[in-house]
C-alpha positions, 0 to 999 in steps of 0.5 A: 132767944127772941128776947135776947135778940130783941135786948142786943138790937135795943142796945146797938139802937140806943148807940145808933148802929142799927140798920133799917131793917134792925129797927123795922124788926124792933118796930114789929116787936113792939107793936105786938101786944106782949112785950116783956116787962122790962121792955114795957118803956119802950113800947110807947116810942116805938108805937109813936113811931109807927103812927108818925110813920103813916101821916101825911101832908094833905094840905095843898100848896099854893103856887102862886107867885108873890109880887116881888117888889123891885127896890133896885129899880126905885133906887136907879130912878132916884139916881136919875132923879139926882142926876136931872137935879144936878144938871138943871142946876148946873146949868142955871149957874153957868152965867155965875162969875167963877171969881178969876183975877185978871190981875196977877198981884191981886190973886197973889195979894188974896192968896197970901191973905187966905194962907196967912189966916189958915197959918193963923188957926192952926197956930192956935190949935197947936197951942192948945195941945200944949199939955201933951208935953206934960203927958209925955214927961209923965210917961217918961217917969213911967219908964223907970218904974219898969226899970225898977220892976226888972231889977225886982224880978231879977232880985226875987227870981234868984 
């Protein structure tokens, strides 16, 4: 009657529905010097588990705080760093000539001269992409091999 007893609870422990009590009478069993024969494998996980049972942690935890290293608060002094840069050098170039005309044709006459120029280099960027007619044309004859395609389908679906 025990060994038949011990065999189910063995069972719902290998499914993982055994209780705490289940296993405490299953830990009792096997840390009896006769266990059946047929139950002799389990003998050594159980005793494990009975050993692993009664250690404890015995080292002592240090509770020391660490240093923590503020990396935001390097990150806000370069800021201002940069920003005492930028203002003395802003400051040293406010005597600088901004290069404003007084005379309006002269600003006309600089500003059509500067547009012309940029007109000029985009007119030769554009002729260079000239070949990409030649890749649309291609995948215009790509157009009526797919139109090829649904009249095969159509013949070899019927």
């Amino acid at each position: 009657m025990v060994l038949n007893n011990i065999e189910n609870l063995l069972e719902k422990y290998e499914n993982g529905e055994t209780t705490l009590k289940e296993e405490q009478q299953l830990k009792r069993y096997f840390s009896q010097e006769t266990v059946a024969s047929h139950l002799e494998v389990y003998k050594p996980m159980f005793a494990y588990f009975l050993d692993n049972q009664k250690e404890q942690f015995t080292k002592d935890v240090p509770l020391k705080t660490k240093k923590v290293f503020y990396y935001k608060w390097i990150s806000v002094a370069a800021v201002g760093v940069l920003m005492v840069g930028i203002y003395f050098k802003s400051s040293n170039n406010q005597s600088d000539d901004l290069g404003t005309f007084d005379d309006p044709e002269l600003a006309y006459h600089q500003v059509t001269q500067s547009l012309e120029m940029i007109s000029n280099q985009f007119n030769k960027g554009t002729s260079t992409v000239g070949y990409l007619n030649e890749f649309d044309k291609g995948a215009s004859t790509l157009e009526y091999l797919t139109e090829l395609e649904k009249s095969t389908k159509i013949i070899f679906k019927n």
